[in-house]
C-alpha positions in Angstrom: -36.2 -25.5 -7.9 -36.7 -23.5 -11.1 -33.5 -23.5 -13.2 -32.0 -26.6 -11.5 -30.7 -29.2 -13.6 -31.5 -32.9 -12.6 -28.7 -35.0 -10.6 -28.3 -37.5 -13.3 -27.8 -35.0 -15.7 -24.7 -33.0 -13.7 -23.2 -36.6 -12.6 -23.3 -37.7 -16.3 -21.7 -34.2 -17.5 -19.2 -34.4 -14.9 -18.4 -38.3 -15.8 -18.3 -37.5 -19.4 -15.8 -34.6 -17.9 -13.4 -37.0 -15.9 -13.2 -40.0 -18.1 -15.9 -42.2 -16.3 -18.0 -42.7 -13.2 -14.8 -44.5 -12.0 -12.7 -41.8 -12.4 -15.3 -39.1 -11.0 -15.8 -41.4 -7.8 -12.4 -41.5 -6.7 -12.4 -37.8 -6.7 -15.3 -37.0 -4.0 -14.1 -38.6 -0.9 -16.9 -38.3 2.0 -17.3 -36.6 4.9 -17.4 -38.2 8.5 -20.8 -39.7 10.0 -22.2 -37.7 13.0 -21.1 -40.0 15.4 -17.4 -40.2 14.0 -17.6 -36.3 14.4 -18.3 -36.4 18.0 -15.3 -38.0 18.6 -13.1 -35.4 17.6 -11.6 -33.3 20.1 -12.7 -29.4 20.4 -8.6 -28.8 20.4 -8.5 -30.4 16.7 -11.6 -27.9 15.9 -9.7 -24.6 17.0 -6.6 -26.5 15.2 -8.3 -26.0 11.9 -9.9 -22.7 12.6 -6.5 -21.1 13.3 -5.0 -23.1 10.3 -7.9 -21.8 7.5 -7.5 -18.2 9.3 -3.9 -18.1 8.4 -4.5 -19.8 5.3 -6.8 -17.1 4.1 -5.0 -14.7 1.7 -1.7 -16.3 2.3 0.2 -19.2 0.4 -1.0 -22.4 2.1 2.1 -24.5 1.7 3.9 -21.5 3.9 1.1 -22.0 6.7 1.7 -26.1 6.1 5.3 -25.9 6.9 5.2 -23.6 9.9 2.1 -25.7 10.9 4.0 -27.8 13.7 5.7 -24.3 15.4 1.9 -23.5 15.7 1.0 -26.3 17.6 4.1 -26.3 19.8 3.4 -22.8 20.6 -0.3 -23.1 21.3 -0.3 -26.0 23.5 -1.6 -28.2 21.0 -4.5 -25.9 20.9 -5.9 -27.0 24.1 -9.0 -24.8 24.7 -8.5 -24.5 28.6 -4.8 -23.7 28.3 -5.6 -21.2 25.2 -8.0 -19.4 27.5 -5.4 -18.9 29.8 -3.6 -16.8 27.9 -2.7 -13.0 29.2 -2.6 -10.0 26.3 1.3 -9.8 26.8 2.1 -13.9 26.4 0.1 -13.7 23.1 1.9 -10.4 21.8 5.0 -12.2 22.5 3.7 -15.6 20.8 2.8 -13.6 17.3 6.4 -12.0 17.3 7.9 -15.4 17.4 9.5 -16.1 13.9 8.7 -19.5 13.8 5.2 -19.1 13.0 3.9 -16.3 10.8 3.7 -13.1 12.5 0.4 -11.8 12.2 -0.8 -10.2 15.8 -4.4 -9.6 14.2 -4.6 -13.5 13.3 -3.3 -14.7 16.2 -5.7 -13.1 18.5 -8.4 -15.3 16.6 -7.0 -18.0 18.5 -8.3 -17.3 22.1 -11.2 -15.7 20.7 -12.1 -19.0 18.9 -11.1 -20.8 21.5 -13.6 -18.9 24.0 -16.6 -19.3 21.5 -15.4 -23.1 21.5 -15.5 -23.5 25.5 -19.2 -21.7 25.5 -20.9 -24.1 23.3 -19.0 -26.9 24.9 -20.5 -25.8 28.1 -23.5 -25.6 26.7 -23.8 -28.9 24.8 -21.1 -31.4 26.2 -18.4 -30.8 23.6 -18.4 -28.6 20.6 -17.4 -31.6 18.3 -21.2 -32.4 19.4 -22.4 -29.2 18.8 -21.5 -29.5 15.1 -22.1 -33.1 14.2 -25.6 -32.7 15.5 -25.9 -29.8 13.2 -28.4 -30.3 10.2 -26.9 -30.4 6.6 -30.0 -29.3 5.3 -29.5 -26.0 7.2 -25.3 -25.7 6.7 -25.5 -22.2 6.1 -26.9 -21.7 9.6 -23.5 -23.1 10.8 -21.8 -20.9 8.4 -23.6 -18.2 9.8 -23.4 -19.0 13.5 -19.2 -19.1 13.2 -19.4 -16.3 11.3 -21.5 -14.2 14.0 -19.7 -16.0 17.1 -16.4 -17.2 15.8 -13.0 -14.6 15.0 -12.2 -14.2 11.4 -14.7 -17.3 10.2 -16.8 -15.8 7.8 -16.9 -15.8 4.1 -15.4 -19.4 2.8 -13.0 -19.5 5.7 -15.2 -21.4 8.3 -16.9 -23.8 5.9 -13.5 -24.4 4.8 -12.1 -25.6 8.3 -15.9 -27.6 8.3 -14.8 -29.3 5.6 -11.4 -30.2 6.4 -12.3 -31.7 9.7 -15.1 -33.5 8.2 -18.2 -31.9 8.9 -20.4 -32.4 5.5 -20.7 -29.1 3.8 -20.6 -27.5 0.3 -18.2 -25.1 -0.6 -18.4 -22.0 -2.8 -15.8 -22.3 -4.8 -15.5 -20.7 -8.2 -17.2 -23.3 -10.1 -19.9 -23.6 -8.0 -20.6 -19.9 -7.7 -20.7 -19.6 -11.3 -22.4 -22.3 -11.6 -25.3 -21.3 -9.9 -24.9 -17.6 -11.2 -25.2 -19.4 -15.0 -28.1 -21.3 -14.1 -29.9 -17.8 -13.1 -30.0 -19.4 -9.2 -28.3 -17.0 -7.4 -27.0 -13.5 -8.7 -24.4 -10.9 -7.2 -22.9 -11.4 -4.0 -23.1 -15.5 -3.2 -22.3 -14.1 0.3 -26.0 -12.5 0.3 -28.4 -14.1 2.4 -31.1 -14.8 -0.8 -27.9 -16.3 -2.7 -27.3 -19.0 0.3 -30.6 -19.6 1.1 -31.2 -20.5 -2.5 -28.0 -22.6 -2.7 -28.9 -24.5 0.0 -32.3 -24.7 -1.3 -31.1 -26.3 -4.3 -28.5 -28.9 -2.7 -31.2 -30.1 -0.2 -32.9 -30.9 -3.9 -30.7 -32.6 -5.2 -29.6 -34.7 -2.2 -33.1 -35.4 -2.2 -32.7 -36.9 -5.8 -29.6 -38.3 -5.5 -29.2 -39.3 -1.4 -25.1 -38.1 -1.9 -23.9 -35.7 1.0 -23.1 -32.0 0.1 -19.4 -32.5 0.0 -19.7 -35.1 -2.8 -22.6 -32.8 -4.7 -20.6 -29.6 -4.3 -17.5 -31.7 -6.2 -19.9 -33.1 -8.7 -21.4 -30.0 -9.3 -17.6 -28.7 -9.6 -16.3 -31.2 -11.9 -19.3 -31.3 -14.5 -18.4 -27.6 -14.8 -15.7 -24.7 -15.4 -11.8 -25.0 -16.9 -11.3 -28.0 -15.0 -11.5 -31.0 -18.3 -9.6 -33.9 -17.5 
């Protein structure tokens, strides 16, 4: 892709960056394999929906300690209990002090847990549904939670991706401006030509280098920005 440096050139910047290949390596971490993915149950998947919902324009250590009051009031997050749920028991569950009182938030929860059950239905288990999900295409995923999925859309859902393990790249600061610098993308990194051609150029360099999009996105993260050392 036009603009786009060379993998070897970004790991070396990023090395030179962190003090070593070494250094840099213990820093990327990498996601699970398909089949460990599948393994995962779809109660741990609305887990860290609800958790990155909460998380989103609130301080994350507050959502962290309140984080075990969520699961005690939610079942656990199991889907078919979730479901189960009338209007007035989940008004009464987002008063509740113990976990953050959101009512808008907290209806995410069944609503995630209902797009959850119909692709379970549909393809044995939505921890399957994901893990069978092509990397080369991860912005389809994006784009499916954010269409099916309550509250999932901007970095929120391929935040939760990541943390559960699902390989994805993230758009963090670094990496948008990265890509903005390098004349890749421009405006809105939200806009379907700027995610197309992100994903365009990670395919690339996985292509080059045969790393998963997690540990490119952090490269790519690390060999740019404020973050020396």
């Amino acid at each position: 892709m036009e603009n786009l440096e060379k993998f070897k050139d970004i790991y070396q910047r990023a090395c030179e960056r962190k003090g070593g290949p070494k250094v840099l390596e213990a820093m990327l971490g990498k996601p699970l394999q398909p089949a460990e993915l599948q393994q995962i149950g779809d109660d741990r998947f609305l887990a860290e929906f609800t958790q990155k919902v909460f998380q989103s324009g609130f301080v994350w250590r507050v959502v962290r300690n309140k984080w075990p009051d969520f699961e005690r009031m939610f079942f656990g997050f199991a889907i078919e209990k979730i479901l189960l749920i009338p209007d007035e028991m989940l008004e009464q569950k987002a008063a509740d002090p113990s976990i953050i009182r959101n009512f808008t938030k907290v209806k995410t929860i069944r609503d995630n847990a209902q797009m959850i059950d119909t692709v379970a239905r549909e393809h044995g288990s939505f921890a399957k549904f994901v893990a069978d999900w092509p990397s080369d295409d991860i912005i389809g995923l994006w784009a499916f939670l954010k269409k099916n999925g309550a509250r999932l859309g901007g970095n929120t859902g391929p935040y939760g991706l990541r943390a559960i393990g699902k390989d994805t790249f993230l758009l963090t600061n670094d990496i948008v401006g990265y890509f903005t610098q390098r004349g890749i993308i421009s405006g809105s990194a939200q806009s379907k030509r700027s995610l197309t051609a992100i994903q365009q150029s990670f395919n690339e360099l996985q292509q080059q280098s045969g790393r998963s999009l997690q540990e490119l996105s952090l490269i790519i993260s690390r060999s740019v920005g404020d973050n020396i050392l």
